[in-house]
C-alpha positions as CSV (number, residue, x, y, z in Angstrom):
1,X,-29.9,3.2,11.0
2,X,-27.9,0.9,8.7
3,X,-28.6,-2.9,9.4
4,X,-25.2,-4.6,10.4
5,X,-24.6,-8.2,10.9
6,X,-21.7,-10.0,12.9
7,X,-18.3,-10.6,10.7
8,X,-17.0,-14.3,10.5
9,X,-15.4,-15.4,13.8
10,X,-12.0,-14.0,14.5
11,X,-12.5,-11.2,11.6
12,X,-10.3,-10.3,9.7
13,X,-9.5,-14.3,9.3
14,X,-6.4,-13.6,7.0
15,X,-3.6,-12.0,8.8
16,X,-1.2,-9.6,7.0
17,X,0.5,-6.2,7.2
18,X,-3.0,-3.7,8.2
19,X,-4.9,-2.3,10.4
20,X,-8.2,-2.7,11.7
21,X,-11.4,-0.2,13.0
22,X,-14.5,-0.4,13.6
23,X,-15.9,-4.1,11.9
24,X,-19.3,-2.6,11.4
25,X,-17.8,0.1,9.7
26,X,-18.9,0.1,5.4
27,X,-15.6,1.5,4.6
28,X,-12.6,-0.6,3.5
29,X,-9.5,1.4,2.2
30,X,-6.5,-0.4,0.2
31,X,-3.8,2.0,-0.2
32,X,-1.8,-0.4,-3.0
33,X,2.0,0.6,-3.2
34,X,1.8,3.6,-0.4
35,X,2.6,3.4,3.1
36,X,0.3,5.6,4.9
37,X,-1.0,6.0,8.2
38,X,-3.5,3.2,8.3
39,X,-4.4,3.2,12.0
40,X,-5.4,7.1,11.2
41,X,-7.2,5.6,8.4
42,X,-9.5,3.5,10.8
43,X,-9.5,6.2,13.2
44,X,-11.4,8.0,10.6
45,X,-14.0,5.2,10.1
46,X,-12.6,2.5,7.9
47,X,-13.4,-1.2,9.2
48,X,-9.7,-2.3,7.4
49,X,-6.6,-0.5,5.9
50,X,-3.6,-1.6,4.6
51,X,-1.7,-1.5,1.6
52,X,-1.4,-4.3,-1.5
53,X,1.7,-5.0,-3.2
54,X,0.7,-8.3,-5.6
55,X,-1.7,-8.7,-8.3
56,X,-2.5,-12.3,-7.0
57,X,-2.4,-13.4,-3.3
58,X,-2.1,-9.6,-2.1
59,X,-6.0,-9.4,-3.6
60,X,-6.7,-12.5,-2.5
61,X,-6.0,-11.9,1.0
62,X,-8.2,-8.4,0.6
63,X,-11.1,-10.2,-0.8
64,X,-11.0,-13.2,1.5
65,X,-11.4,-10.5,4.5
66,X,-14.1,-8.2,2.4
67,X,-16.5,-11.3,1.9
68,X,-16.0,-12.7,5.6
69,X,-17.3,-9.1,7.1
70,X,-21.3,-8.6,5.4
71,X,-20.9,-5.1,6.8
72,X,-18.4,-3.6,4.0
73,X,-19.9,-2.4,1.1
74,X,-17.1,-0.1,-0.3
75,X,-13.5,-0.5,-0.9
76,X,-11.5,2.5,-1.3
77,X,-8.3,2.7,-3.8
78,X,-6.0,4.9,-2.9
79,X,-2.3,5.8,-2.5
80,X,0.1,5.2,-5.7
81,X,-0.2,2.1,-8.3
82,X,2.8,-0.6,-7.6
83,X,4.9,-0.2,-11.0
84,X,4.7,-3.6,-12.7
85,X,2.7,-5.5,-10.8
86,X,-0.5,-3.3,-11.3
87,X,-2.1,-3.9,-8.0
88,X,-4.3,-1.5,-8.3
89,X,-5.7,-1.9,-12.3
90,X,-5.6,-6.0,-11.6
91,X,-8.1,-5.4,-8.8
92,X,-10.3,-2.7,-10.6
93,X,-10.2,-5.4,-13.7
94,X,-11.3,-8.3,-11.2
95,X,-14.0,-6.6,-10.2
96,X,-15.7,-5.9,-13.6
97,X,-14.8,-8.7,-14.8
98,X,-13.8,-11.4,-12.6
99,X,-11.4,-14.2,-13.4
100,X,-11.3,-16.9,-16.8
101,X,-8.5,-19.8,-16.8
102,X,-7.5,-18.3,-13.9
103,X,-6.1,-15.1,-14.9
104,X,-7.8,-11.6,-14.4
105,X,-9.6,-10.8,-17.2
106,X,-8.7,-7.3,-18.4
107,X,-5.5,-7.0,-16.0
108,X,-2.3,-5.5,-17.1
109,X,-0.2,-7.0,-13.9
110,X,2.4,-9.6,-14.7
111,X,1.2,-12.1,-12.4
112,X,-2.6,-11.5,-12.3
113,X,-3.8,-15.4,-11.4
114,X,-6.3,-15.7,-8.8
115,X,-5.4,-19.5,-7.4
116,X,-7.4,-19.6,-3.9
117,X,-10.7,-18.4,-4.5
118,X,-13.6,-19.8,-6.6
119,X,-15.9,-18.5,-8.5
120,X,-18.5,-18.1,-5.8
121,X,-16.3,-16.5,-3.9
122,X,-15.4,-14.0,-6.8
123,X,-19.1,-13.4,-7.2
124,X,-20.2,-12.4,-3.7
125,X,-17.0,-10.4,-3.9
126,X,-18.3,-8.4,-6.8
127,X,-22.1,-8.3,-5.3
128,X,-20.8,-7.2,-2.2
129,X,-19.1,-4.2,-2.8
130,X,-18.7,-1.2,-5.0
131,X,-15.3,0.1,-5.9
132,X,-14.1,3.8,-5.2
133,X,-10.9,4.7,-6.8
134,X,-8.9,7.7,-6.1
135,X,-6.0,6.1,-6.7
136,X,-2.5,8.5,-6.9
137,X,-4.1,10.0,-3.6
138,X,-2.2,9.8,-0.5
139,X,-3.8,12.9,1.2
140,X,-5.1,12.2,4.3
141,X,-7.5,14.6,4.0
142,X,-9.1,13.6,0.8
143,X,-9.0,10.1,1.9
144,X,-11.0,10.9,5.1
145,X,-13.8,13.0,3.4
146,X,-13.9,10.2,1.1
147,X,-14.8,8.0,3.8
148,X,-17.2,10.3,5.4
149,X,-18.9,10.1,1.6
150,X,-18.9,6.6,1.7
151,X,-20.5,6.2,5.1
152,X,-23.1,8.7,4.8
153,X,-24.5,6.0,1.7
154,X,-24.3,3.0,4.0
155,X,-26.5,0.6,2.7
156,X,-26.2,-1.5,5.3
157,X,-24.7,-5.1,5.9
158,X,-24.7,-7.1,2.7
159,X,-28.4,-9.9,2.6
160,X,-26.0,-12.6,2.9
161,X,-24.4,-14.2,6.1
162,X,-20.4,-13.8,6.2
163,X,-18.5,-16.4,3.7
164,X,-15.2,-18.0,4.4
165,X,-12.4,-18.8,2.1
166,X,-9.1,-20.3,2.7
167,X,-5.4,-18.7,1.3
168,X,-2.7,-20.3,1.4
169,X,0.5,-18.9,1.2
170,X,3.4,-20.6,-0.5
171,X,5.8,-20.4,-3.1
172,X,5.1,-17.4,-5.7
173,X,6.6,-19.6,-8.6
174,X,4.5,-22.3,-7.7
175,X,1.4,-20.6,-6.9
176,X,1.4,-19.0,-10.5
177,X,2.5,-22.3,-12.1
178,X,-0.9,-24.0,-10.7
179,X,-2.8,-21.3,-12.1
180,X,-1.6,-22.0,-15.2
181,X,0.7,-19.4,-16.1
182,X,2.8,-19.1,-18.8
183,X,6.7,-19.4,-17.7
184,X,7.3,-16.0,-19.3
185,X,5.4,-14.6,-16.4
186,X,7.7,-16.1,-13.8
187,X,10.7,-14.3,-16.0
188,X,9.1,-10.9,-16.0
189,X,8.2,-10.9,-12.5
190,X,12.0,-12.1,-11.8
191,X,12.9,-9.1,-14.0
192,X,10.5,-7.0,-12.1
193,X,11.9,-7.4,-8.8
194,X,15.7,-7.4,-9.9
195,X,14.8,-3.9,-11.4
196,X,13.5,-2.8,-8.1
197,X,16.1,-3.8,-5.9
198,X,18.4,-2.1,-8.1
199,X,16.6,1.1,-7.7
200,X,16.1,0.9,-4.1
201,X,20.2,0.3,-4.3
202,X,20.6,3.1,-6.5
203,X,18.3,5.8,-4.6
204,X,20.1,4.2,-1.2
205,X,23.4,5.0,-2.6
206,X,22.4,8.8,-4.0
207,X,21.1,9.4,-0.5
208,X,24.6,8.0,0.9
209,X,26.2,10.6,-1.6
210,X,24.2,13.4,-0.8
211,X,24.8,13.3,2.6
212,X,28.0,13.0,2.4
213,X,28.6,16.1,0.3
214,X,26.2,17.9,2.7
215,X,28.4,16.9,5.6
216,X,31.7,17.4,3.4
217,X,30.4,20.8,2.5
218,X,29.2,21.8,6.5
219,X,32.4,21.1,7.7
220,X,33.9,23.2,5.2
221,X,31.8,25.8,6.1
222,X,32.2,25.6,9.8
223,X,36.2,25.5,9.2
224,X,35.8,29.1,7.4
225,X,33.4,30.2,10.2
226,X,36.3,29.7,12.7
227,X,39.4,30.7,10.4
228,X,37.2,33.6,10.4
229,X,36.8,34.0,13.9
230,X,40.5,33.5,14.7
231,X,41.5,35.9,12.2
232,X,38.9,38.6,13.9
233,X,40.2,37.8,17.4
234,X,43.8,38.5,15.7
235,X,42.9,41.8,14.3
236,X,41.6,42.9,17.7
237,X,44.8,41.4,20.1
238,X,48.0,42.4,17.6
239,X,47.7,46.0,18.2
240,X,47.4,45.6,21.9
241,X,50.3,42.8,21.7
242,X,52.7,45.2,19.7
243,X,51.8,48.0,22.6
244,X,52.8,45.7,25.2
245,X,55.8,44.5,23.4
């Protein structure tokens, strides 16, 4: 049997929107711009899952819980890539090839900076675990048997004892601008998330139109149904109303 060793105290020591399992478990699953069922996830044997929507803190926050539990050796991509940010390529990038000035090396997201953990922190991070991606994926079945795969090649908790790092949250703007960012960044990301309110307004309002040319066009249908019906019922009652008369 696999060798575990006891998580940091309080594990996972960074709170944030996931769900937890079994913290012996070898198995952590990020499922990046998806929202999937996570506590299913765990269910099927994965010590953390949740999804990651930033290129900086979001990882940051991932990593810090990774390194703090010795007993996770894989982290499992999945789900769909976040358009702009590039979740899912910034952290793929970090771990091949870890952070200079600051910034990602090799990522494509606009905001890659890593601000709240040092390079020692990066390193265990990139000893400790292997990187699975099946990213695009958000079948639950895939992404179980996955996690069966990854299990079955537990090498068991990580020869180190749990390390703890500190993230703090604050402003975006300012987090960036400390990690040396260029102020085009902070414009595209601006631009980013303008763009993606608007299509969450525009796909909000198509829905709104939709249904209501559904519900124009059901209660067309229902009116014919009973014209219909009425003009049945007359068919059957004139002759017997024209006898009587």
């Amino acid at each position: 049997m696999a060798e575990k060793k006891s998580p940091a105290s309080g594990w996972p020591i960074i709170q944030g929107d996931f769900h937890t399992g079994d913290a012996q478990s070898c198995v952590a699953v990020v499922t990046m711009g998806s929202h999937l069922d996570e506590q299913g996830i765990c269910d099927a044997g994965a010590a953390i899952a949740g999804s990651c929507k930033t290129e900086n803190l979001g990882l940051e926050k991932i990593i810090a819980n990774v390194i703090s539990n010795p007993n996770i050796r894989f982290i499992l991509c999945c789900g769909t890539e976040v358009k702009g940010h590039l979740s899912g390529q910034s952290f793929m990038a970090l771990h091949e090839g870890g952070v200079a000035g600051g910034k990602i090396v090799g990522a494509q997201g606009a905001i890659a900076f890593i601000e709240n953990l040092s390079d020692e922190a990066i390193k265990r991070f990139q000893d400790q675990v292997e990187m699975v991606n099946i990213m695009e994926s958000e079948d639950m079945g895939t992404i179980k048997a996955k996690i069966d795969e990854l299990k079955a090649k537990d090498p068991g908790a990580f020869g180190a004892e749990p390390m703890v790092v500190e993230v703090k949250e604050g402003d975006g703007a300012a987090e960036v601008a400390v990690a040396g960012a260029n102020p085009q960044f902070l414009e595209i990301e601006e631009r980013l998330n303008a763009i993606e309110e608007r299509i969450e307004f525009v796909d909000a309002e198509i829905a709104q139109r939709v249904g209501r040319k559904v519900g124009r066009d059901i209660g067309i249908l229902y009116g014919l149904v009973a014209g219909l019906i009425v003009f049945m019922m007359l068919l059957v009652l004139l002759p017997k109303l024209v006898g009587y008369l």
